[in-house]
Kinemage of the C-alpha trace (Angstrom):
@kinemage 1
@onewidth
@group {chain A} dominant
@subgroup {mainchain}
@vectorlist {calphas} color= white
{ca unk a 1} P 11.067 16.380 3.889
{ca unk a 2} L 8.028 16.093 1.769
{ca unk a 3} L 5.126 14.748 3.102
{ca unk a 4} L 2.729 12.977 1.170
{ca unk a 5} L -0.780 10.956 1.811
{ca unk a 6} L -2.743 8.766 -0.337
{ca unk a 7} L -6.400 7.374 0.826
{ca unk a 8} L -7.959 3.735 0.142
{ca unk a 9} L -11.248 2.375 0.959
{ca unk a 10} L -12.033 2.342 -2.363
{ca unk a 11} L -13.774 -1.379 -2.134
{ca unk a 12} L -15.982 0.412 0.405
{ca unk a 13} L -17.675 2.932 -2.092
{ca unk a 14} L -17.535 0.218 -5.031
{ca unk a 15} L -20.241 -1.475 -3.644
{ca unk a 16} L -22.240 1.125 -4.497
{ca unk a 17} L -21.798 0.741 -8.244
{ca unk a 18} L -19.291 2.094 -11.017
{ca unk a 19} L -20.875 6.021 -10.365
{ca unk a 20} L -19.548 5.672 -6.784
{ca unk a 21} L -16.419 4.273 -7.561
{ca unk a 22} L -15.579 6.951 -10.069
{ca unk a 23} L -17.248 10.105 -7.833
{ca unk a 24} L -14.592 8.630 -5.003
{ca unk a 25} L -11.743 8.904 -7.555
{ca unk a 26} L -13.020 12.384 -8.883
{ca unk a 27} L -13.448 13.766 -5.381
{ca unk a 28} L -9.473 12.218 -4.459
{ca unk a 29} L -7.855 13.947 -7.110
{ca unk a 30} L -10.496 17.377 -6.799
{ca unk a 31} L -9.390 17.672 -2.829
{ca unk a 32} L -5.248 17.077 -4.019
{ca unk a 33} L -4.844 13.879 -2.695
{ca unk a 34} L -1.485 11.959 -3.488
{ca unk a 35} L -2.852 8.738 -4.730
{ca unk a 36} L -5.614 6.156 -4.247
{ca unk a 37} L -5.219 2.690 -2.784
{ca unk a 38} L -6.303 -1.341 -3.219
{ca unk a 39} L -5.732 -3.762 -1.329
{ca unk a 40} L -5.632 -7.824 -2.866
{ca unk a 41} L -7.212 -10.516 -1.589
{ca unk a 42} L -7.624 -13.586 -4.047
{ca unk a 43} L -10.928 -15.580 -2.182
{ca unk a 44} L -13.212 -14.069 0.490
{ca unk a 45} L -16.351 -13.540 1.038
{ca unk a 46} L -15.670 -9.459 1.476
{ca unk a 47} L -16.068 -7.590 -2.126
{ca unk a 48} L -12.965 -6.073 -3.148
{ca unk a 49} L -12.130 -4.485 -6.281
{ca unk a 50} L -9.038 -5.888 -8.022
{ca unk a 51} L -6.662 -4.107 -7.839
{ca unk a 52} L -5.237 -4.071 -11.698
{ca unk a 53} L -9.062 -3.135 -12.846
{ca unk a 54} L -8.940 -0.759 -10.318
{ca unk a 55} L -5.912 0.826 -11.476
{ca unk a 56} L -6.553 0.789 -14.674
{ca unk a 57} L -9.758 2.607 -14.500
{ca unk a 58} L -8.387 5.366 -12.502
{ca unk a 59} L -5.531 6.040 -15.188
{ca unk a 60} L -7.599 6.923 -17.653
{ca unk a 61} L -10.081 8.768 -15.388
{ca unk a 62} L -7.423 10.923 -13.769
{ca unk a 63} L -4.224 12.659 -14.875
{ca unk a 64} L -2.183 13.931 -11.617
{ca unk a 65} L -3.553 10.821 -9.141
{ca unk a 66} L -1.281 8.326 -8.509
{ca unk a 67} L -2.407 5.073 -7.528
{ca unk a 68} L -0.872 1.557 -5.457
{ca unk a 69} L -0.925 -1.688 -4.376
{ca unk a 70} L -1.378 -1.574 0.165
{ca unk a 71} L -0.567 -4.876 -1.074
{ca unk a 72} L -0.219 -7.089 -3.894
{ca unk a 73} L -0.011 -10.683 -2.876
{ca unk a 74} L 2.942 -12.150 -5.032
{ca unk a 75} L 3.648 -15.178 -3.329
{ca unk a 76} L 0.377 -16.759 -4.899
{ca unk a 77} L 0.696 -14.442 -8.006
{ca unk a 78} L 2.608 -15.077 -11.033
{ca unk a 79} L 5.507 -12.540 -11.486
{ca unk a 80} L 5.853 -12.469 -15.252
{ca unk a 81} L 1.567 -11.937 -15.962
{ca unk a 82} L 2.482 -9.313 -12.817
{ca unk a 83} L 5.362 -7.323 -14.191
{ca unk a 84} L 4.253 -7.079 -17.727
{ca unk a 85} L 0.894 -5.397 -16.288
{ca unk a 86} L 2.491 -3.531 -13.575
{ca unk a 87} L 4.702 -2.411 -16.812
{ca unk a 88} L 1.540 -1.657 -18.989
{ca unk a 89} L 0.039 0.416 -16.102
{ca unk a 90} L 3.326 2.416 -15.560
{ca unk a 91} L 3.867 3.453 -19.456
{ca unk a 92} L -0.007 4.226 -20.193
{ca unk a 93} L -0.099 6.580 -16.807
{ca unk a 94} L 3.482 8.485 -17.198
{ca unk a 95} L 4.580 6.701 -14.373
{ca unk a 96} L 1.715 6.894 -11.678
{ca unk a 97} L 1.954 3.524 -10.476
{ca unk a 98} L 3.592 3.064 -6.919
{ca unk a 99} L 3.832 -1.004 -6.205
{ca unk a 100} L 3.534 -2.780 -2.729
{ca unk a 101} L 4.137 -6.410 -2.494
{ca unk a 102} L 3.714 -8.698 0.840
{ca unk a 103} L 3.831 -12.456 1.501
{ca unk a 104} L 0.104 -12.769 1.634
{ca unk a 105} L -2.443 -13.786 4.452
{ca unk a 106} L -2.324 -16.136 7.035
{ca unk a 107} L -5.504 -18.395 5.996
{ca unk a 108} L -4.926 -21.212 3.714
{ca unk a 109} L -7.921 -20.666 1.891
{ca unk a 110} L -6.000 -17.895 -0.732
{ca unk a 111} L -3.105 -20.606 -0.858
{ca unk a 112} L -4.910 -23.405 -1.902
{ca unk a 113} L -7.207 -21.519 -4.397
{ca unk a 114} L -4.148 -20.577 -6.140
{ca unk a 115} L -2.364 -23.850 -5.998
{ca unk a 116} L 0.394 -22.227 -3.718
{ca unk a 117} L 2.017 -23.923 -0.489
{ca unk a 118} L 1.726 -21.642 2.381
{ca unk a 119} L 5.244 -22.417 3.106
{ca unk a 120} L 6.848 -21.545 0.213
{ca unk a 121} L 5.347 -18.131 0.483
{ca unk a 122} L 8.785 -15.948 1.484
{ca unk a 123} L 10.764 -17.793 -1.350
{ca unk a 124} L 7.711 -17.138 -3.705
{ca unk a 125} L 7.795 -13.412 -2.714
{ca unk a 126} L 11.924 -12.848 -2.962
{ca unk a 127} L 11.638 -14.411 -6.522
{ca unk a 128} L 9.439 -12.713 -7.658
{ca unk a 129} L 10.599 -8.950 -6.633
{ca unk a 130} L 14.132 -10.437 -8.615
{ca unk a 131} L 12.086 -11.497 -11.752
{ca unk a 132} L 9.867 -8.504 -11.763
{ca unk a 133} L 12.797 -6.254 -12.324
{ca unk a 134} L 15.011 -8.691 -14.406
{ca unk a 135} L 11.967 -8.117 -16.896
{ca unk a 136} L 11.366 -4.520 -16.421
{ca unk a 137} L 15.124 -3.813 -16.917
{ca unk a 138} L 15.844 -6.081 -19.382
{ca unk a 139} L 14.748 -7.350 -23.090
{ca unk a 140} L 14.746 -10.746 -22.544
{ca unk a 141} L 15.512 -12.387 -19.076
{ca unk a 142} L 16.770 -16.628 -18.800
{ca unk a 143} L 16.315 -18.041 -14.998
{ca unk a 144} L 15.456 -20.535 -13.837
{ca unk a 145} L 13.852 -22.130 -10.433
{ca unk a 146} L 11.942 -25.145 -8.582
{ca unk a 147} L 8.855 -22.237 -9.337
{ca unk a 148} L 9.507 -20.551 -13.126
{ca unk a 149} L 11.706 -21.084 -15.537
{ca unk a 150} L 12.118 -18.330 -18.787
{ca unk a 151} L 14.052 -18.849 -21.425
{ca unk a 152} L 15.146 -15.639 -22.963
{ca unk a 153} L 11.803 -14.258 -22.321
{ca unk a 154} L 10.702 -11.188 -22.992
{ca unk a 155} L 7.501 -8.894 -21.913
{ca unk a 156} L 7.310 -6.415 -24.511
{ca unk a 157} L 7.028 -3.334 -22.367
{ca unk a 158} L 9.054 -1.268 -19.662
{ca unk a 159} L 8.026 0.561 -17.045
{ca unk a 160} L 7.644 4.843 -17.809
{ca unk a 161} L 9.659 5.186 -14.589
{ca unk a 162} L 13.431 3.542 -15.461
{ca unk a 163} L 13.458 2.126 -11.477
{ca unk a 164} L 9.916 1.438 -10.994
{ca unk a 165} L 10.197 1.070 -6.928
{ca unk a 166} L 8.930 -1.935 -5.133
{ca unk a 167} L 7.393 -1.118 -1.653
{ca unk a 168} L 7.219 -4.156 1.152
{ca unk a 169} L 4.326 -3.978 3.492
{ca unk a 170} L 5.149 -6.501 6.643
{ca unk a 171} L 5.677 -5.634 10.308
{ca unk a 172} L 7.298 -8.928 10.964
{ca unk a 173} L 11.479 -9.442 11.490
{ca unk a 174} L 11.278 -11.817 8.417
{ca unk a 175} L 10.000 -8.734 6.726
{ca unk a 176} L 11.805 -6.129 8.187
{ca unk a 177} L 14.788 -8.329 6.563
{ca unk a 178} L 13.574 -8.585 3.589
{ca unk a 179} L 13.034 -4.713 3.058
{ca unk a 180} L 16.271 -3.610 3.454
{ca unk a 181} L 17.569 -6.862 1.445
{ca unk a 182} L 15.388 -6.560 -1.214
{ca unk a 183} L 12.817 -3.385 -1.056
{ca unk a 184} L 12.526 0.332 -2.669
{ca unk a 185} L 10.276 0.999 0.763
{ca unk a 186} L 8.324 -0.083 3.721
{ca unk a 187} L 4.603 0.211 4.050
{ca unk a 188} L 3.765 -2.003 7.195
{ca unk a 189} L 0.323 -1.784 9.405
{ca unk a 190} L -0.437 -2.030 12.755
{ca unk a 191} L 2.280 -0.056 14.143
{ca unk a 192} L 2.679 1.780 16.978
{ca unk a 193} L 4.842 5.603 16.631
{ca unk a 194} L 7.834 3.657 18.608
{ca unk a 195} L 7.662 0.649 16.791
{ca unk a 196} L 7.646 2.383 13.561
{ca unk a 197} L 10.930 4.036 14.234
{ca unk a 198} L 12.719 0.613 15.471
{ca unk a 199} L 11.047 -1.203 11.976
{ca unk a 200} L 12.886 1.882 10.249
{ca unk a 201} L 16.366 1.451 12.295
{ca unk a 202} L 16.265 -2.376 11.722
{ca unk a 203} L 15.613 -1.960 7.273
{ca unk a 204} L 17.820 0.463 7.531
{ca unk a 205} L 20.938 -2.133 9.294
{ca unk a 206} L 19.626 -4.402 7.128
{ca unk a 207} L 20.190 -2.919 4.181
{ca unk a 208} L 23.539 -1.810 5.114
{ca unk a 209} L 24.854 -5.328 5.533
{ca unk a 210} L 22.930 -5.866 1.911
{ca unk a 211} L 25.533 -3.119 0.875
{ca unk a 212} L 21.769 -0.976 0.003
{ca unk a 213} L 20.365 2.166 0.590
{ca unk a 214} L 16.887 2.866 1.116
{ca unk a 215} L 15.612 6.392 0.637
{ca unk a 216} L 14.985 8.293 3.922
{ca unk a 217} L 11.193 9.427 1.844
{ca unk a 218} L 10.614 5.654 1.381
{ca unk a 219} L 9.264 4.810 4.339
{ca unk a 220} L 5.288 4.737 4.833
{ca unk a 221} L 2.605 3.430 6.398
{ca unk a 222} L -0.998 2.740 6.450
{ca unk a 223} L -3.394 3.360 8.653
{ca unk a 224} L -7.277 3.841 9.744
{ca unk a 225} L -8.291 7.360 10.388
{ca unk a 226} L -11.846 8.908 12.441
{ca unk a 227} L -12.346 12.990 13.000
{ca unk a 228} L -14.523 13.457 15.069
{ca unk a 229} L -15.935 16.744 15.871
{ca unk a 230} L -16.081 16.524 19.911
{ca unk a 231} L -13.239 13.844 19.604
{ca unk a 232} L -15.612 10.628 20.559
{ca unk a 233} L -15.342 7.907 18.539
{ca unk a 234} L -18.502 5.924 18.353
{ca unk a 235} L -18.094 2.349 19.548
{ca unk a 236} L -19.844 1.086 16.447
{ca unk a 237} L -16.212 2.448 14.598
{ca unk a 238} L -13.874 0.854 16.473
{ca unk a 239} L -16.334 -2.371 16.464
{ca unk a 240} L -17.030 -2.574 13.025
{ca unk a 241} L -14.383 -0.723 10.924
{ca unk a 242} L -10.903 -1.051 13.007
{ca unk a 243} L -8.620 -3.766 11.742
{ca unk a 244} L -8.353 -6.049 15.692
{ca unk a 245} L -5.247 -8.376 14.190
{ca unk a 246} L -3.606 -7.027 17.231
{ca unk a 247} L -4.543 -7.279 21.258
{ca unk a 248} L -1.341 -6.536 22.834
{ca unk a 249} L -1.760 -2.844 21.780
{ca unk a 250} L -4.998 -0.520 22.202
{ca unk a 251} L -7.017 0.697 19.280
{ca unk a 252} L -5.883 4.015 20.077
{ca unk a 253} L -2.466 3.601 19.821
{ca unk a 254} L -2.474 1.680 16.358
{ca unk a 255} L -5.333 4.276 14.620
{ca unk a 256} L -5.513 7.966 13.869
{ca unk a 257} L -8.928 8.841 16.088
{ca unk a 258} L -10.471 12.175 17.342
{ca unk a 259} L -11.210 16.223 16.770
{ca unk a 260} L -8.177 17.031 14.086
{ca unk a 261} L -6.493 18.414 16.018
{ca unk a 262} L -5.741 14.760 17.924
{ca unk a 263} L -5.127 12.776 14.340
{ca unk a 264} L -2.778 15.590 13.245
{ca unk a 265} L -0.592 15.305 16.915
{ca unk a 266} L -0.602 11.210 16.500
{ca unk a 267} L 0.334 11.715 12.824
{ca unk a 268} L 3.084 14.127 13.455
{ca unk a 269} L 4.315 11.071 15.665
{ca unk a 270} L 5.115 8.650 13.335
{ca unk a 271} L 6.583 11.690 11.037
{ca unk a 272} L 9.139 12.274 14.156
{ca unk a 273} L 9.297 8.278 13.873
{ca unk a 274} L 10.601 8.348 10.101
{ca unk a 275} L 7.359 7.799 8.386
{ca unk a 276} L 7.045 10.365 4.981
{ca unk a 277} L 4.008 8.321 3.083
{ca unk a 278} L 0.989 7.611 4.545
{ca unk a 279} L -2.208 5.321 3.613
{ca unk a 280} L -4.754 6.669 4.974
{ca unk a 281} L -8.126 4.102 5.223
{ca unk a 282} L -11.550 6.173 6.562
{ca unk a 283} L -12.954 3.850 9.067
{ca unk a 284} L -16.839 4.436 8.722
{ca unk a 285} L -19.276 2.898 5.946
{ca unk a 286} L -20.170 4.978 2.736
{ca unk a 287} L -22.831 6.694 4.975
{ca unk a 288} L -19.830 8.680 6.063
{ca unk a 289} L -16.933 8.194 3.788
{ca unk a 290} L -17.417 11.417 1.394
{ca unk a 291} L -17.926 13.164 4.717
{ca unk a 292} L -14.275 12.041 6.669
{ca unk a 293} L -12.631 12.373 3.342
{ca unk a 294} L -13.976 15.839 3.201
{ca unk a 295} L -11.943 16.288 6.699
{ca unk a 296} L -9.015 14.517 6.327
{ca unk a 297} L -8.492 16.827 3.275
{ca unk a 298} L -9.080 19.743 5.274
{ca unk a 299} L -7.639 19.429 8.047
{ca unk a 300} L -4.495 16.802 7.376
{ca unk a 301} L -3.897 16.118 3.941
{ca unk a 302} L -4.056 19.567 2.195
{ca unk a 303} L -1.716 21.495 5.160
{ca unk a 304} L 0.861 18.991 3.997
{ca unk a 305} L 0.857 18.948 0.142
{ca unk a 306} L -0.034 22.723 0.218
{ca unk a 307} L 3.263 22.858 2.443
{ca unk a 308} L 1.704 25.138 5.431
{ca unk a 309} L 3.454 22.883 8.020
C-alpha cells in the first residue's frame, strides 16, 4: 500500500516573514513531499498562520503540493463560511485540499472568544461534518437545529473532488466513535505503534455497526520527528519542541527521534500498525528546520514516494 508523508511546521518558518514562508513551501514541493500542513488555533499567544490564508497561498504558489488541515476546529467554527471555502480551495487547486476536523482544545479561552459552550463541542463537530457535505453535495440544503438553521441555502460552489474526504484527528473513545460513524479518516496524535493499531481496530468496529467502510489508506497520523547524526537528541528538543500532553508514555515512544536509521524502524512500526499517511512536524526552531527537512527527505520521505521500500 502506498505510503505517503506530508510535513507542517509551517507557523515555525512564518515568523520569519512571507520569503520564509514561501522558500518552506518551494523547498516541500522541490524535495517531493506529499503535502504541507496547519494547524488552527483561534486565541493564543503562539503565532500561527491561519490555516485558509495559508492554504490559499500555497495553491497558487504550487501545482503538485497538496495541502491540510492537522486540524480545523469546527466546533467553534461556522460550517457553512467553512464548506463554501473549503469548496473554493478544492475547485481553484484541482482538488489538493485534504480536510481534518477535531472537537477543539481543552482551554476555555478559544470557546468563549468564539461565543461557543465547551460542552456543546461534540454536537457542534457531528453537525457540522453533516452540513459540510449536505452543501458540497447538494444545490441548496434546508435543516435545521438548536445551532443553524438554512433554508434552501445554497453555497455557490462544489468541491473539484465529487467526495471531498473529511479526516478526524482525536485519540479519545468519543473520537474513535465518531470516526468510524462519521469520518473519511483518522489522523490522531500522541500515539504509541500499539495504540495506533487498537484506535484502527476500534474505527474500524465502529464503522461496521454504522453499516461504513473506511479505506484501509485512510488512516494517518502525525507526529514530531529529530535525525540526528550520532542518534542523541539534545535535551533542549525534547524540552522545548516535543508536544508533553502526555506523562503516562515516554517521549520516545510517542516521537520519531535518532540517526535515520532509528526514525525509519519506529516509522515502519506504526506502518505494521495500519498507519499509510503521516504528518510529519520537525521538532527544532528555524535554526534547523531547512536542515531536518533536508533529512527527512532523504532519508524517509523520498524512499517511500520514490517506491524503493
Amino acid at each position: 500500500m502506498s505510503i505517503k508523508i506530508g510535513l507542517s511546521g509551517v507557523s515555525v518558518v512564518a515568523k520569519e516573514g512571507r520569503d520564509a514562508f514561501l522558500s518552506y513551501v518551494d523547498e516541500a514541493e522541490a524535495q517531493g513531499w506529499d503535502s504541507i500542513w496547519f494547524s488552527d488555533r483561534i486565541v493564543g499567544p503562539t503565532l500561527r498562520i491561519d490555516p485558509i490564508v495559508g492554504m490559499s497561498m500555497i495553491s497558487g504558489r504550487t501545482n503538485k503540493l497538496k495541502f491540510g488541515t492537522g486540524v480545523l476546529l469546527m466546533s467553534v467554527r461556522s460550517p457553512v463560511t467553512m464548506a463554501r471555502e473549503l469548496a473554493t480551495l478544492d475547485n481553484l487547486s484541482n482538488g489538493r485540499l485534504v480536510v481534518g476536523v477535531g472537537v477543539g482544545q481543552e482551554a476555555l479561552a478559544e470557546y468563549e472568544a468564539m461565543g461557543v459552550r465547551k460542552q456543546d463541542r461534540g454536537r457542534r463537530l457531528d453537525e457540522a461534518i453533516q452540513v459540510m457535505r449536505e452543501l458540497w453535495a447538494k444545490d441548496t440544503v434546508t435543516y435545521e437545529s438548536e445551532f443553524l438553521k438554512l433554508d434552501n441555502a445554497s453555497i455557490g460552489i462544489h468541491p473539484f473532488q465529487q467526495n471531498l474526504p473529511i479526516w478526524i484527528g482525536s485519540r479519545s473513545e468519543a473520537g474513535l466513535r465518531r470516526t468510524g460513524r462519521l469520518g473519511d479518516g483518522w489522523l490522531p496524535t500522541q500515539l504509541t505503534p500499539a495504540e495506533f493499531r487498537v484506535g484502527v481496530s476500534k474505527i474500524n468496529l465502529y464503522a461496521n455497526e454504522a453499516g461504513r467502510t473506511i479505506p484501509q489508506d485512510h488512516f494517518g497520523l502525525q507526529i514530531s520527528c529529530y535525525i540526528s547524526k550520532t542518534g542523541h537528541v539534545p535535551d533542549l528538543i525534547k524540552e522545548k519542541f516535543l508536544l508533553k500532553r502526555r506523562t503516562d508514555v515516554p517521549l520516545e515512544d510517542l516521537n520519531l527521534l535518532g540517526t535515520s536509521s532509528q526514525v525509519m524502524d519506529r516509522l515502519k512500526q506504526y506502518i505494521e500498525a495500519g498507519a499509510t499517511k503521516f504528518v510529519f512536524n520537525p521538532a527544532c526552531g528555524f535554526d534547523e528546520i531547512h536542515d531536518q527537512m533536508a533529512l527527512l527527505s532523504e532519508y524517509i520521505v523520498n524512499p517511500f514516494h520514490q517506491k524503493l521500500i
